[in-house]
N, C-alpha and C positions, 0 to 999 in steps of 0.2 A: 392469602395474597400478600400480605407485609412479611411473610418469614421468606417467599418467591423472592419479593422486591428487595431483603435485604440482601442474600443469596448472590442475586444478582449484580448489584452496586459491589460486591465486596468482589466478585471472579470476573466479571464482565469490563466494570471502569478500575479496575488491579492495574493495565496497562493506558490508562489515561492519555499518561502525554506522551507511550511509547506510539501507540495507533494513531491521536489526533493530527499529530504531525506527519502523516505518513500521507504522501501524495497534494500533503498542504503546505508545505515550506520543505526546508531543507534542514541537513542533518550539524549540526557542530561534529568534528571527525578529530578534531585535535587536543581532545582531552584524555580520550579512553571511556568515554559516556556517551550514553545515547539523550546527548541535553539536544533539546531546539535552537534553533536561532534564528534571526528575526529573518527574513526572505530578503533577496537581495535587491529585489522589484519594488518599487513605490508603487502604493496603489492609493485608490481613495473609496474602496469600498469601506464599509464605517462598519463594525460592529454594532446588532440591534437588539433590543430585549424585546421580547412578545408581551405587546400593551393589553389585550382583549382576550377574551375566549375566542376561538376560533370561530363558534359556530355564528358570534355572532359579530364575524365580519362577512362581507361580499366575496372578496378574496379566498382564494387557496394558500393557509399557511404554510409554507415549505422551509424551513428549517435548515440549513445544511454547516458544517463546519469548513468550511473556504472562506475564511476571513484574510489570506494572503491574495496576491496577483490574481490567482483562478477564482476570487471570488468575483471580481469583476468581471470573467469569462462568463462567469454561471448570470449573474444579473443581466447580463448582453441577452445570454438565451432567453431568460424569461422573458424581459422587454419584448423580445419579436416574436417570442410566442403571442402575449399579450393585443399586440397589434392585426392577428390575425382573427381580433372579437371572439373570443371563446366565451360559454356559456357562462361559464366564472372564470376571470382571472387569478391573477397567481402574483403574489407576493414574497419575494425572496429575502429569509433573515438570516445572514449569516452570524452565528454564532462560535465563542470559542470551543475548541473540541472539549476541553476538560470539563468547561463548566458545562456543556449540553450533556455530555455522559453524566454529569451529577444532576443538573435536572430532569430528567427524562423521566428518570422511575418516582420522583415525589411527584410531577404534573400526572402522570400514567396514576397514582393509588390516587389522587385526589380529583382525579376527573376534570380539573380546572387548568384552562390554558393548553389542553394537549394540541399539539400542532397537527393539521391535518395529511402532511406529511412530512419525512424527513430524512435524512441523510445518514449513514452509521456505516461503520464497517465489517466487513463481510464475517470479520471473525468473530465480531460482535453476535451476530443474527441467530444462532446456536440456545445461548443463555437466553435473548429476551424473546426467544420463542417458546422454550420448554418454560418459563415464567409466565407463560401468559400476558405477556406486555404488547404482543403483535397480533394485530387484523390480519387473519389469511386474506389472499389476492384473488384464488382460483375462480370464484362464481365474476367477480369483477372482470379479470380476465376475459373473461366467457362471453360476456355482455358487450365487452367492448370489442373484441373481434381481431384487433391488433396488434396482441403481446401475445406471446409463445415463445415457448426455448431455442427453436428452428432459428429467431433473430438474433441469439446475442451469443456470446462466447460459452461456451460451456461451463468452462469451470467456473466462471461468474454467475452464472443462471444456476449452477446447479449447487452455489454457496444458500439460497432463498428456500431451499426443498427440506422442509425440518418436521419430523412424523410424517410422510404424505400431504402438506399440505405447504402450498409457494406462500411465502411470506414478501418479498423485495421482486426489485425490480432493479439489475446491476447499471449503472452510471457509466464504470469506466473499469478498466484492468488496468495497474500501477504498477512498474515491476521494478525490481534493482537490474541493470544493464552494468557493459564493461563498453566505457571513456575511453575512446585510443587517440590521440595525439597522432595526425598522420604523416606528418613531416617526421617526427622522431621514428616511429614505425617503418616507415619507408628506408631509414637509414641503419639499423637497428636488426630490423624483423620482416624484410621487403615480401618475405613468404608466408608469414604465422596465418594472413587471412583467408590465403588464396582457396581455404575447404571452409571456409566462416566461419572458423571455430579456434578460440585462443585457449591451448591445455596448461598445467602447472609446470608443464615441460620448458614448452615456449617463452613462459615467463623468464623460468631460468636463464634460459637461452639470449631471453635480449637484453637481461640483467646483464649476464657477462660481457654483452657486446658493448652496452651502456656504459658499464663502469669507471671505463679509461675517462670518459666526461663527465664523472660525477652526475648522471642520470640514474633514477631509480627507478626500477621496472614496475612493479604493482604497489599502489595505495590500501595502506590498513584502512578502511574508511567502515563504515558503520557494521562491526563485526556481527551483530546477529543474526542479520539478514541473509550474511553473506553463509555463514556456518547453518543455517536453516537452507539455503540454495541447496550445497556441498552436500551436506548429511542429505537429503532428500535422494540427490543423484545416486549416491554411494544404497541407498536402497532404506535410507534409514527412516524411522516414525516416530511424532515426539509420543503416542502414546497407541500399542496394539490393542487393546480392548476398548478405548475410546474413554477410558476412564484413570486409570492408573499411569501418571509416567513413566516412556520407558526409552530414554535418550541417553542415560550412562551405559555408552556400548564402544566394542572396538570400532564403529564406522564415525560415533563423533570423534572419538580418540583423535582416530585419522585423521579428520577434519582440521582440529587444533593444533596436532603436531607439525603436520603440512605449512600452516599459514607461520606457523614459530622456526620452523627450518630456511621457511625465505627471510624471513628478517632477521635469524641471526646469520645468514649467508651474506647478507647487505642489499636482499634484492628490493625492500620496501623501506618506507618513511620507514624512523625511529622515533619512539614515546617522545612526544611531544610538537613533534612536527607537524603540519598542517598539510596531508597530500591533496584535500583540493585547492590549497592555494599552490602549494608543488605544480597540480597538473595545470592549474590559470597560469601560474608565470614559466611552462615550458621544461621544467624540471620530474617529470613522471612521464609514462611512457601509457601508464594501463589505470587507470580509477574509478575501480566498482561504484556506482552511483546510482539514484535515483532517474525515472527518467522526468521528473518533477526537475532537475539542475537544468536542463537542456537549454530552456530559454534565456535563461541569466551568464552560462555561455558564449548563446551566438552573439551579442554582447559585451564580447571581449576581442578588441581587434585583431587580426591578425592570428587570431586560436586558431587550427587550422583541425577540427577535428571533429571524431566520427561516434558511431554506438553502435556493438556489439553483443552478441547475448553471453549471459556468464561464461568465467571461466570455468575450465571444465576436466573434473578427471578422468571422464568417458569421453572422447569427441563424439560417439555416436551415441551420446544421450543427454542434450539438455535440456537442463533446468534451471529457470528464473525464478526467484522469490519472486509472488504478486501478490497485491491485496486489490479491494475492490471498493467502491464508494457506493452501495446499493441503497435503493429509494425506500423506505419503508411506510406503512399506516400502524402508527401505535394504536392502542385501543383507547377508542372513545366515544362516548357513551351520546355525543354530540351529533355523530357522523349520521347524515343521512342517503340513501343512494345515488338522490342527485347531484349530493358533494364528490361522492366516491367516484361515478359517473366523472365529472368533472376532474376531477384526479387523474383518473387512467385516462382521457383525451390529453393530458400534458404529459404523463408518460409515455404516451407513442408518440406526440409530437416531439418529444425530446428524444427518440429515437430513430425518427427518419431526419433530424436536422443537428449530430451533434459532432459535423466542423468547430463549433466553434470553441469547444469544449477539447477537441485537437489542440486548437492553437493555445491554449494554456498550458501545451505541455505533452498533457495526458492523451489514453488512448483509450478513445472513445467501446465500450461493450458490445453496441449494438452493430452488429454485419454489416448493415445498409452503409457504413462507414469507408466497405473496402470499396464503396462503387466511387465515391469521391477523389479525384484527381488530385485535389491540392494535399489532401491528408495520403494518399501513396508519394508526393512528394516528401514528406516532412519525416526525419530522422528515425523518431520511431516508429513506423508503419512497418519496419519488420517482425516487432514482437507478433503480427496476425501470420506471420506468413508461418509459423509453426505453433497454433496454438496450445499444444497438448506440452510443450513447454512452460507454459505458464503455472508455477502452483502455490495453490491458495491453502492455507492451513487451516482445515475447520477442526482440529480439538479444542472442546468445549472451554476449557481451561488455560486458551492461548494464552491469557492476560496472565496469570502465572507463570505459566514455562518463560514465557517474556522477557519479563520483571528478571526472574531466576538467570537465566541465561544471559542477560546485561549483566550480573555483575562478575561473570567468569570468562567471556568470553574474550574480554579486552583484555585481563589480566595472562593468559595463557601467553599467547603469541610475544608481546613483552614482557617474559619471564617472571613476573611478579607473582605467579601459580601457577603449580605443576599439574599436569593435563588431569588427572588423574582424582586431586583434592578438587579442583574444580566442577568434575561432572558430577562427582560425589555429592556436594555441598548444593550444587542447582538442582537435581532430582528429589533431595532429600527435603529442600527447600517446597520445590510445587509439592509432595506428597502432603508436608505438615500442613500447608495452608489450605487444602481440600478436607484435610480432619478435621482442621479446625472452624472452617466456614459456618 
């Protein structure tokens, strides 16, 4: 179990502060790094440390990393869960992403303090399954009557299926979107939308028409994502045998040399710039983004703008980079049915009630969501209307390919590495660190 647990910590929390940040703050874009930065939302949910063993509070310990704006969204839910007298309550700690991916597996080998449930990401759930560190869900499932795949997004639901057996329970789908500025569009590109699909064409196209005003068509903004989108569409896989990498191919090539031919054309920010403050003060046309920026935003007076699904080298095949925030039961030797019991009644009720888990942003997993009027109001409720565009990377070894591809991916496009020493140096990079684990 401790060569599992190390295993684990070393391939699984590899991509720490690339995952915890993702769908929980926002991205710094103007360095060439995939650093965090502080959220642009004042909140006052408080970071908490877990005081007790679990079993022996009254409470359901729920865990989750939303220590930004959406942690106060998630607290809200609990609250009016709570208010509806459940058998056990539920107790919301948010914690930082880093430090929970490093406590996780020492609370899991020592049986002390494992939380009764908890929050991780989907690409996670691969490693601490084959480790042994996760409660299957299925017999619980069963018992309780109201969780099945039929309710929630596919590729969310079907990130928890690890050997035959469901482990999670998806929270929400995350995706990267494309930012249009609609007044510049309209003046610009008054057609690029009219089939809802922006190509690398297009871009061109309002680049040129831009330029005479010093406007810049597309934002280099968090390049991995964006090159994982790309290469996805183009047909491509960070790994065919589910073990080996195998992303040094001519479809990344494509990828890299594509986004380095628009910015040495002049159609994107230059090293150093900042394209999401470009696209806040009116200066960008298109900015690949999370759709976690949206609320900080409508926020800005006068912004007059929209969100669209990535750009695209096929119009008739999109694909958005998604991740997912799914519930998990690590194992604990504490757990008894009628906790577990207790557990899956807050998972379905977090599933027939998770408006408000919209308004922070995000987009809600479970179905019951499209029947909600205010969430078909709200910016992102398009990502459901093509779900099979959403995709979620389950190689096991994501937290490498990660890591690897952050440090080539920024440097291509701004010249500073040639496409070629790049893919080289990232693949060669995930192989070693699988040898050496």
């Amino acid at each position: 179990m401790k060569k599992r647990l190390t295993r684990t910590l070393a391939a699984v929390c590899a991509g720490t502060l690339l995952l915890s940040a993702v769908g929980c703050g926002s991205k710094a874009t103007n360095t060439g790094t995939d650093t965090p930065k502080p959220a642009e939302t004042k909140t006052e949910t408080k970071k908490e440390e877990p005081a007790t063993p679990a079993a022996a509070q009254k409470d359901i310990e729920f865990w989750t990393v939303f220590t930004g704006p959406d942690g106060v969204n998630m607290t809200k839910m609990v609250d009016e869960y709570n208010k509806t007298n459940p058998k056990i309550k539920v107790t919301h700690r948010p914690i930082d992403g880093g430090d929970m991916y490093q406590k996780i597996p020492t609370v899991v080998q020592s049986g002390k303090q494992v939380p009764d449930l908890a929050v991780v990401h989907a690409e996670r759930l691969a490693l601490f399954a084959e480790s042994d560190m996760l409660m299957p869900m299925n017999d619980y499932f069963a018992a309780n009557g109201k969780i099945s795949a039929d309710n929630y997004v596919k590729s969310a639901w079907d990130m928890g299926e690890v050997g035959g057996k469901h482990y999670s329970v998806p929270l929400d789908v995350h995706s990267f979107v494309t930012y249009y500025n609609k007044d510049l569009l309209d003046k610009y590109g008054p057609t690029v939308l009219d089939d809802g699909v922006i190509t690398f064409e297009e871009i061109q196209q309002v680049g040129d028409a831009a330029k005479k005003d010093e406007i810049k068509s597309m934002g280099i903004t968090w390049m991995r994502v964006k090159f994982l989108a790309w290469y996805s569409q183009l047909g491509g896989e960070l790994s065919t045998d589910g073990e080996n990498p195998d992303f040094n191919n001519d479809k990344a090539a494509k990828v890299l040399d594509t986004v380095k031919a628009l910015h040495d054309n002049g159609y994107t920010n230059i090293d150093g710039e900042d394209p999401v403050q470009m696209f806040r003060s009116g200066k960008l046309v298109f900015c690949p983004e999370g759709i976690w920026m949206k609320n900080s935003l409508e926020e800005i007076p006068n912004l007059n703008f929209g969100m669209a699904h990535s750009i695209s080298f096929d119009p008739a095949k999109q694909v958005n980079w998604t991740s997912s925030h799914q519930m998990v039961m690590f194992k604990n030797k504490e757990m008894t049915d009628e906790r577990a019991a207790g557990i899956m009644d807050f998972l379905a009720w977090v599933g027939e009630n998770s408006v408000e888990w919209a308004r922070a942003g995000q987009v809600p997993a479970s179905l019951k969501i499209l029947q909600n009027d205010e969430f078909k109001g709200m910016k992102q409720a398009f990502l459901l209307d093509n779900q099979d565009s959403l995709k979620i990377f389950d190689y096991k070894y994501f937290g490498f390919a990660a890591e690897a591809l952050d440090k080539i991916v920024w440097e291509v496009p701004f010249g500073r590495m040639e496409t070629k020493e790049g893919l080289d140096q990232a693949q060669k990079e995930v192989r070693d660190r699988i040898a050496n684990q």
